[in-house]
Backbone atoms as SQL, in Angstrom:
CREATE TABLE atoms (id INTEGER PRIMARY KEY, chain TEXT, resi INTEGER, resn TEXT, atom TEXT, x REAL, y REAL, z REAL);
INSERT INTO atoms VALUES
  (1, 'A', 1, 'UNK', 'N', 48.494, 60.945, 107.866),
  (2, 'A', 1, 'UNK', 'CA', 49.369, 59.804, 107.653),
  (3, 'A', 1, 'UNK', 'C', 48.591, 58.528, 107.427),
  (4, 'A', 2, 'UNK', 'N', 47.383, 58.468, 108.420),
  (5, 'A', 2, 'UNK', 'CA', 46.720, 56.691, 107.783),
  (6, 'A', 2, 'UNK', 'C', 45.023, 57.483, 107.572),
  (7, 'A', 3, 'UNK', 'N', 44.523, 57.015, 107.359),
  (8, 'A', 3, 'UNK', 'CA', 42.958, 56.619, 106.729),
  (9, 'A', 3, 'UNK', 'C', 42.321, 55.880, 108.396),
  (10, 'A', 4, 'UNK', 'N', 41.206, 56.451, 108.096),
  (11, 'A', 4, 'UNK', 'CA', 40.335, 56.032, 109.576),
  (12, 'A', 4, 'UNK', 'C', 40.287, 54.337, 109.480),
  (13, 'A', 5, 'UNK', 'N', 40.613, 54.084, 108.729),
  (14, 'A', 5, 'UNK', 'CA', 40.050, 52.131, 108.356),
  (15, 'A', 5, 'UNK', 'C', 41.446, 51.894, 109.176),
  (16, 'A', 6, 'UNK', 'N', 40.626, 50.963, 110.611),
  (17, 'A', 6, 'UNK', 'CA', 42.387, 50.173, 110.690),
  (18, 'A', 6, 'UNK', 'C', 42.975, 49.137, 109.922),
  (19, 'A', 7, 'UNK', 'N', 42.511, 49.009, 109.200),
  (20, 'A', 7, 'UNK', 'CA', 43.123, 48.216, 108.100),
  (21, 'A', 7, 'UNK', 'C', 44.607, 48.942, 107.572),
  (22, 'A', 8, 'UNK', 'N', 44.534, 50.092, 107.336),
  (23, 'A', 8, 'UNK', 'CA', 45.207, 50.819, 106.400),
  (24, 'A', 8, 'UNK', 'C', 46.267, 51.708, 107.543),
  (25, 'A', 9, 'UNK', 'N', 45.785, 51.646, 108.984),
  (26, 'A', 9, 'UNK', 'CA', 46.766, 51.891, 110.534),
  (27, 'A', 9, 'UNK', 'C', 47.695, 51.662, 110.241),
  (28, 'A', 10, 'UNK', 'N', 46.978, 49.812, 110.770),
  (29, 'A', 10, 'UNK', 'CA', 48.265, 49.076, 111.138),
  (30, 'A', 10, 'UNK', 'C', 49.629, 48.887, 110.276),
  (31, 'A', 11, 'UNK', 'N', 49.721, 49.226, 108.813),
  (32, 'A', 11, 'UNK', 'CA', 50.974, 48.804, 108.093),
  (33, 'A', 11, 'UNK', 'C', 51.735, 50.345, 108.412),
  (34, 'A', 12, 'UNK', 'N', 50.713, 51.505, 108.411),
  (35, 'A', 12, 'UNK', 'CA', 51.526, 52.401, 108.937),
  (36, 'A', 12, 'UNK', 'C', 52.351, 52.812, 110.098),
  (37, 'A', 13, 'UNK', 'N', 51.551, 52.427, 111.176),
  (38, 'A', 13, 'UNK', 'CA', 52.488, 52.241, 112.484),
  (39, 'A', 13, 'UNK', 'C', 53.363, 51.601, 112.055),
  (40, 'A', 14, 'UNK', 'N', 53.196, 50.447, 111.863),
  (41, 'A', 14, 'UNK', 'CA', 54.790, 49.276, 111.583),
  (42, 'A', 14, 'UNK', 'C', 56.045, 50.199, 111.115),
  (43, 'A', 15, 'UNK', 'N', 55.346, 50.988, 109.947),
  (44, 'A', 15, 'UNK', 'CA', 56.414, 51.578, 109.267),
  (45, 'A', 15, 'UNK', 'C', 57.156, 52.812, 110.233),
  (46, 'A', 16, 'UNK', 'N', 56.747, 53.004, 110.846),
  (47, 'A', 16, 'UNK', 'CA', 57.042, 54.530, 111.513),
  (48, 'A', 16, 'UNK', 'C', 57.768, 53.988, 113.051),
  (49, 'A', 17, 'UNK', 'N', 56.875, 52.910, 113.634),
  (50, 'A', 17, 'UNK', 'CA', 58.392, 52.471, 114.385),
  (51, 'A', 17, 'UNK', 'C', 59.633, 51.888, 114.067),
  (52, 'A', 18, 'UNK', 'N', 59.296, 51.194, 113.318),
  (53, 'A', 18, 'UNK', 'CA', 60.575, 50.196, 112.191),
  (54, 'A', 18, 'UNK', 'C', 61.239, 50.587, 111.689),
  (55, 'A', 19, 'UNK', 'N', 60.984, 52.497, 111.087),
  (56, 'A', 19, 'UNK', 'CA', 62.128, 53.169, 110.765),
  (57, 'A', 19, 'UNK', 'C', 62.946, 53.622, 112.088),
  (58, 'A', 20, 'UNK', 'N', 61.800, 54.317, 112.929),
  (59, 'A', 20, 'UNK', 'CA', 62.188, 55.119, 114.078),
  (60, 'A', 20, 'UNK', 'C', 63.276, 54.068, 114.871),
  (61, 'A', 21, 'UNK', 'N', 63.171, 53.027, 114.994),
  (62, 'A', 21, 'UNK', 'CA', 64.281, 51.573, 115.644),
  (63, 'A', 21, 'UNK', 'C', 65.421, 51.735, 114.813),
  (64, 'A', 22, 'UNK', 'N', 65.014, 51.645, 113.301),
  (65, 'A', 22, 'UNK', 'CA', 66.496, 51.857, 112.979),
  (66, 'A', 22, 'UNK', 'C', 67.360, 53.226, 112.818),
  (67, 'A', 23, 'UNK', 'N', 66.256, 54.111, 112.494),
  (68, 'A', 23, 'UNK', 'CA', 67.355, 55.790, 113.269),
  (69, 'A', 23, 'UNK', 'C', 68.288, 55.729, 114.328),
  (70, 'A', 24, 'UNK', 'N', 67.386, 55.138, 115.411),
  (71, 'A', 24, 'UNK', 'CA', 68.138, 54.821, 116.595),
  (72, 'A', 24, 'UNK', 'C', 69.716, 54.066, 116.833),
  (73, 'A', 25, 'UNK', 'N', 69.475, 53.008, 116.288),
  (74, 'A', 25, 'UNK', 'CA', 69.997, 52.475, 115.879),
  (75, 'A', 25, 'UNK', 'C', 71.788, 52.739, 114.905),
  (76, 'A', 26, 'UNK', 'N', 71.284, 54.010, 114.224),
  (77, 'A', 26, 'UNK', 'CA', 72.004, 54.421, 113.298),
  (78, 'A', 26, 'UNK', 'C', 72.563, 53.674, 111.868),
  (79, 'A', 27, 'UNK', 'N', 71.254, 52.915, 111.476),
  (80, 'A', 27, 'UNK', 'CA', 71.124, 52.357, 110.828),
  (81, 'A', 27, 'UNK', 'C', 70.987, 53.250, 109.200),
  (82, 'A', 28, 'UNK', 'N', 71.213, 52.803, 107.778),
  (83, 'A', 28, 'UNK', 'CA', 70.784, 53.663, 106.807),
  (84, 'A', 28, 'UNK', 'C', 69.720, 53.035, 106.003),
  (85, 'A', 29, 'UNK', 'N', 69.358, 51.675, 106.254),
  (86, 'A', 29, 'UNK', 'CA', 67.988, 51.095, 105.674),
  (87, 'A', 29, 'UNK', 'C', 66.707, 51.412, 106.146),
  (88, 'A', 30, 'UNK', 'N', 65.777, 51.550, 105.698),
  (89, 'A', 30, 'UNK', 'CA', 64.765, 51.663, 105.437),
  (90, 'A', 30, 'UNK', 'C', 63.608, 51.024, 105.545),
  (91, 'A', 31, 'UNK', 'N', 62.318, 50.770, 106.017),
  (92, 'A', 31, 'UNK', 'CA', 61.050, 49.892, 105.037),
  (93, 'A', 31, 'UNK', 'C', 60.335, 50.507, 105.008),
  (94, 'A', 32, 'UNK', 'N', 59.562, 49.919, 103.950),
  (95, 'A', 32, 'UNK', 'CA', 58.439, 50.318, 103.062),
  (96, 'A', 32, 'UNK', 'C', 57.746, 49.506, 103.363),
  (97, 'A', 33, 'UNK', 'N', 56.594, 49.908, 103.436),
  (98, 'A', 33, 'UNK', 'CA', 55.217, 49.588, 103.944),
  (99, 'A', 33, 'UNK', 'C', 54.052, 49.601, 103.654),
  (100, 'A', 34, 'UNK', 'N', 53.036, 49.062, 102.571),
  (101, 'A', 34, 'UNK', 'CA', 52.546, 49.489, 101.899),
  (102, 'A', 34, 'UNK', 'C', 51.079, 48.291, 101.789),
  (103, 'A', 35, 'UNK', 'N', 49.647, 48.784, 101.903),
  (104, 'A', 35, 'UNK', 'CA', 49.171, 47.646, 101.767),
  (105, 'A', 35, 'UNK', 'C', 47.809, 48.430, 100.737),
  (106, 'A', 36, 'UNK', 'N', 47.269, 46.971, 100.218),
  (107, 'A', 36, 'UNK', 'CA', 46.338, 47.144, 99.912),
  (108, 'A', 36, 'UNK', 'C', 45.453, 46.013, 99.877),
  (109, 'A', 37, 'UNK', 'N', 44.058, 46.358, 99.635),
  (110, 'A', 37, 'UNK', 'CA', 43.129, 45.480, 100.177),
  (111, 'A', 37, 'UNK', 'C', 42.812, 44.454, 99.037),
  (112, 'A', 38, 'UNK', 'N', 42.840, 44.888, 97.955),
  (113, 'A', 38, 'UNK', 'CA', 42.832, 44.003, 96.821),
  (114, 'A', 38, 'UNK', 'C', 43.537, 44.238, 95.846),
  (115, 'A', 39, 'UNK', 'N', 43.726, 43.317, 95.027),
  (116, 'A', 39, 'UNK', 'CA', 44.860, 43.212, 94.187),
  (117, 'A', 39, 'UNK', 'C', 44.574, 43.716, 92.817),
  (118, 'A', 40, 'UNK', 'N', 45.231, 44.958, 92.229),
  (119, 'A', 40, 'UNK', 'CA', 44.613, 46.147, 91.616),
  (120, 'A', 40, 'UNK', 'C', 45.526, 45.778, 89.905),
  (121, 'A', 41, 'UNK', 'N', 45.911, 44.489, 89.760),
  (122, 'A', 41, 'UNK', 'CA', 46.282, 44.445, 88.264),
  (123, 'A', 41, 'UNK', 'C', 45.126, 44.294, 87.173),
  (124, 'A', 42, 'UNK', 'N', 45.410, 44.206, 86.188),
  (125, 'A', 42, 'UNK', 'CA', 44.438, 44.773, 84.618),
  (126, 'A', 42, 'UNK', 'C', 44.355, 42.942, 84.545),
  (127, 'A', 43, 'UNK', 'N', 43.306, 42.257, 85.014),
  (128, 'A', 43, 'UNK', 'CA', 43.157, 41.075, 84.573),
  (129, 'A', 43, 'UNK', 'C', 41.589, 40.969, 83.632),
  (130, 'A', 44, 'UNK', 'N', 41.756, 40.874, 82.283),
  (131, 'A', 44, 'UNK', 'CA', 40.072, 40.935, 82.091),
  (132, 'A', 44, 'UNK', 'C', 39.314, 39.614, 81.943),
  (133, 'A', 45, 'UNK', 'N', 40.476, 38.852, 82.484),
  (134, 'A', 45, 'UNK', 'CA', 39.804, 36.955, 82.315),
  (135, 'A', 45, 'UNK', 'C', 39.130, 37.263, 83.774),
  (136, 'A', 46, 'UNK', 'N', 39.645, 37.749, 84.514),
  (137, 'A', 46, 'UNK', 'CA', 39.440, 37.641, 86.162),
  (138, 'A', 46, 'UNK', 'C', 38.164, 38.440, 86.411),
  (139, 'A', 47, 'UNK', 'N', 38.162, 39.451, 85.323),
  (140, 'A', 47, 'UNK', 'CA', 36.780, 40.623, 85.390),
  (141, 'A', 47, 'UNK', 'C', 35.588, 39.674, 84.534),
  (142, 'A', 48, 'UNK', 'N', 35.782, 39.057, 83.868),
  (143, 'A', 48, 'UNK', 'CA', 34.420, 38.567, 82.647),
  (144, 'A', 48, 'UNK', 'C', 34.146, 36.986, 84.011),
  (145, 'A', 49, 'UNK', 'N', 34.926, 36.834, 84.596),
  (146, 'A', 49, 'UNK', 'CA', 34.874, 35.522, 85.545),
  (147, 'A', 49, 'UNK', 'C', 34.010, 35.776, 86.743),
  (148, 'A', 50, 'UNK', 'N', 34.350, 36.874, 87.392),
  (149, 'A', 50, 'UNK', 'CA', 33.608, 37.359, 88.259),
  (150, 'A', 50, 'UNK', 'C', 32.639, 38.064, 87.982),
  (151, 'A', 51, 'UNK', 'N', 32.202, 39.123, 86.694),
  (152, 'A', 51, 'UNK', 'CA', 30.680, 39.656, 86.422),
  (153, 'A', 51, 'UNK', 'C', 30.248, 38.546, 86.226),
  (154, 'A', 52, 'UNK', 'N', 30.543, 37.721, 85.143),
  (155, 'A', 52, 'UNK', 'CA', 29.426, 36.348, 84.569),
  (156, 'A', 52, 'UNK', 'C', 29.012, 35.968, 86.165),
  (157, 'A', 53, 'UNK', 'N', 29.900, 35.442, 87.052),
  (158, 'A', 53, 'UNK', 'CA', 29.102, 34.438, 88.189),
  (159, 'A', 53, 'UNK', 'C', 28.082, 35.646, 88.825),
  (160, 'A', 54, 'UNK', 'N', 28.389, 36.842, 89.164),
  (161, 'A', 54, 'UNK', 'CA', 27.657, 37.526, 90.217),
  (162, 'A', 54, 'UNK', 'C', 26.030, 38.136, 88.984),
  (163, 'A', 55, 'UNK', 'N', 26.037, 38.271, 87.502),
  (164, 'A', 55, 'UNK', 'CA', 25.393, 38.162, 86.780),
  (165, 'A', 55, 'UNK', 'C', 24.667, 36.371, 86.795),
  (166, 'A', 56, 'UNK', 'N', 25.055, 35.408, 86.836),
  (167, 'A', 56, 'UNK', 'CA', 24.352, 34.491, 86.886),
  (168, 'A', 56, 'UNK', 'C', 23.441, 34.535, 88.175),
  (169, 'A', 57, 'UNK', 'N', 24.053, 34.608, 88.938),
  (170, 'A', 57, 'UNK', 'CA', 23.647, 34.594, 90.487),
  (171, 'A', 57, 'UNK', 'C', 22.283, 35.619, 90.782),
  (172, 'A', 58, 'UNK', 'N', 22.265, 36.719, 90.243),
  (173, 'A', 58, 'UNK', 'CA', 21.556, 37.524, 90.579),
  (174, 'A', 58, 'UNK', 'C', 20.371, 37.117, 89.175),
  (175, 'A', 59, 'UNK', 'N', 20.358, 36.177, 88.256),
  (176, 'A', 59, 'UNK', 'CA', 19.651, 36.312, 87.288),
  (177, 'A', 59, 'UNK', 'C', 18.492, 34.736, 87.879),
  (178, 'A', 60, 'UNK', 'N', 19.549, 34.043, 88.658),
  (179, 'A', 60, 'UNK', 'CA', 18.712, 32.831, 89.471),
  (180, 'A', 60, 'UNK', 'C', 17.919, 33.717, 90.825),
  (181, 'A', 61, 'UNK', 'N', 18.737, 34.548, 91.461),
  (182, 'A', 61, 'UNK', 'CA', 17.678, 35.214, 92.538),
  (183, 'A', 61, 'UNK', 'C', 16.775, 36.048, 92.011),
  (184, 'A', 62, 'UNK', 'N', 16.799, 36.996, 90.875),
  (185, 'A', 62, 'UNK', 'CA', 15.489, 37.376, 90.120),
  (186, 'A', 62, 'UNK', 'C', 14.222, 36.356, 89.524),
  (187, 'A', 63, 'UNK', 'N', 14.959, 35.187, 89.324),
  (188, 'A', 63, 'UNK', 'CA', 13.908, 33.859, 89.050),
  (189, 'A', 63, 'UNK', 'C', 13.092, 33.507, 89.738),
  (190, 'A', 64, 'UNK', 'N', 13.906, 33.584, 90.818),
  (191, 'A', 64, 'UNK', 'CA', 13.297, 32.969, 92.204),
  (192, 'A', 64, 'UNK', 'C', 12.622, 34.010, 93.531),
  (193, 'A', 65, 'UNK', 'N', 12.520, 34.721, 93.565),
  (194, 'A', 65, 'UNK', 'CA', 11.461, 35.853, 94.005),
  (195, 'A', 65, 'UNK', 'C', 10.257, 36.767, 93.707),
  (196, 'A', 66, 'UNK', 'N', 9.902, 36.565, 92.603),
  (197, 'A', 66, 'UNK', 'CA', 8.775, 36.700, 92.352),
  (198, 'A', 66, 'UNK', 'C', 7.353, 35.433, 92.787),
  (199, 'A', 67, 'UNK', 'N', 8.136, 34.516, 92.266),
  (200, 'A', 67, 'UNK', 'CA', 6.959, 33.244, 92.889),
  (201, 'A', 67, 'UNK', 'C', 7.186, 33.410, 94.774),
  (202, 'A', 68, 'UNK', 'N', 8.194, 33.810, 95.092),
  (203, 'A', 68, 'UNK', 'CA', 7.361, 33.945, 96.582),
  (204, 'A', 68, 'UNK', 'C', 7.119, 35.309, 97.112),
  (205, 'A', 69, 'UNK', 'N', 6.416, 35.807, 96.354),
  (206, 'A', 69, 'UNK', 'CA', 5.551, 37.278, 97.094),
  (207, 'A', 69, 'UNK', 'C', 4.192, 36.435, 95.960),
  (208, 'A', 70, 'UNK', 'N', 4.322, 35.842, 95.088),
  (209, 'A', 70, 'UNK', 'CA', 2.884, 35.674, 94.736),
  (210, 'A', 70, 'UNK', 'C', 2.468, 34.403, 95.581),
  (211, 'A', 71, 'UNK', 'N', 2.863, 33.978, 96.021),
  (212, 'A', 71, 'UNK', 'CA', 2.685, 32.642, 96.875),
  (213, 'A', 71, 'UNK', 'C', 2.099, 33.017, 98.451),
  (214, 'A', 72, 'UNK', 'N', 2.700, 34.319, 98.341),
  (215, 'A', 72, 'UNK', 'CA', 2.249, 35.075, 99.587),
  (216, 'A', 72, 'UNK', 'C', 0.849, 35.485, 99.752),
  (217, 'A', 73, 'UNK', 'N', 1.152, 36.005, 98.235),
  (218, 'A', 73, 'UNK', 'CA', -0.694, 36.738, 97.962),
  (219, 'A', 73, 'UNK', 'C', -1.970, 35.824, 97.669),
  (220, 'A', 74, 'UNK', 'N', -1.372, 34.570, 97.360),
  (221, 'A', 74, 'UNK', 'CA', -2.275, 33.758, 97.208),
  (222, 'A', 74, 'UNK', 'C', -2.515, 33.141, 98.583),
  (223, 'A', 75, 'UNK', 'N', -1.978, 32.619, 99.603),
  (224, 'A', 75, 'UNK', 'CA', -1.678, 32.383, 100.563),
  (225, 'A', 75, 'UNK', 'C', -2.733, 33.327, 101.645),
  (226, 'A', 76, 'UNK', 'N', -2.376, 34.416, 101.435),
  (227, 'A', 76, 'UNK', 'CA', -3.355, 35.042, 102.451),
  (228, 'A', 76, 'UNK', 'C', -4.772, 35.334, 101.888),
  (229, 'A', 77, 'UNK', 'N', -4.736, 35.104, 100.457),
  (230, 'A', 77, 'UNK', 'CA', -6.028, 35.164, 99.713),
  (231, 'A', 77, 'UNK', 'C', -7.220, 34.071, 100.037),
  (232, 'A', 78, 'UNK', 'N', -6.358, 33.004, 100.548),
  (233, 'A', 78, 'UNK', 'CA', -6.687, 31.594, 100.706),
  (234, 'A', 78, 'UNK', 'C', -7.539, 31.560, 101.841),
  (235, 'A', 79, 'UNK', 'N', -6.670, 32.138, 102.846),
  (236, 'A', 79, 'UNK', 'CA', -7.370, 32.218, 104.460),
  (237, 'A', 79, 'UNK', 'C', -7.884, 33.599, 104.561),
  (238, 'A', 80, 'UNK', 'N', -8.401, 34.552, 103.731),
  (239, 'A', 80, 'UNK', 'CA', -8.768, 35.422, 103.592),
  (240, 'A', 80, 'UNK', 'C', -8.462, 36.672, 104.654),
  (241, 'A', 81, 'UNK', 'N', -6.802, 36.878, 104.881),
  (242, 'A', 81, 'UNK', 'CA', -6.453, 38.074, 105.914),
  (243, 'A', 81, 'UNK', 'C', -6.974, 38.947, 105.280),
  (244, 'A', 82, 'UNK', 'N', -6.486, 40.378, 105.955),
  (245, 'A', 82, 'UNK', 'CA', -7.319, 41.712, 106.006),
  (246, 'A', 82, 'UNK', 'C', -5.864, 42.315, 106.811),
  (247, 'A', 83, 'UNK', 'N', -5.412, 43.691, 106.044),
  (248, 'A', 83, 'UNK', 'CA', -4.619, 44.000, 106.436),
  (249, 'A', 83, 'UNK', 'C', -5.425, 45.620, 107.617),
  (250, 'A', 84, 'UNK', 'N', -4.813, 45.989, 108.515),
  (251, 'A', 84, 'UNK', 'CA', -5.819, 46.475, 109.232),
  (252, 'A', 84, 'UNK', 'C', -5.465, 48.287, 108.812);
């Protein structure tokens, strides 16, 4: 009935007492209960919006990590360590 994530529990319990109250009840409505974690429509402005930034982002942290492992090597070149 649910998925180990309590995320995906909790809307199920809800549903299963909320009917079970209104059985009782003798009620003939219903709920539905239904979740999800993100919002799963066909947007491709929303897809080219979010690769471009996480593509920019990762193209400035590829920029920027190489000069510090060589900064490193020069660095210990400097004070002349010795790795043991």
């Amino acid at each position: 009935m649910c998925s180990p994530e309590p995320v995906n529990c909790f809307p199920v319990l809800v549903n299963i007492l909320s009917n079970t109250f209104l059985r009782l009840l003798n009620s003939t409505a219903r709920f539905r209960v239904w979740s999800e974690l993100f919002y799963v429509g066909e947007n491709p402005e929303l897809k080219n919006y979010i690769f471009f930034g996480l593509f920019t982002y990762l193209l400035v942290l590829a920029a920027g990590l190489p000069p510090l492992f060589a900064m490193s090597s020069v660095e210990d070149y400097k004070v002349q360590s010795t790795s043991c």
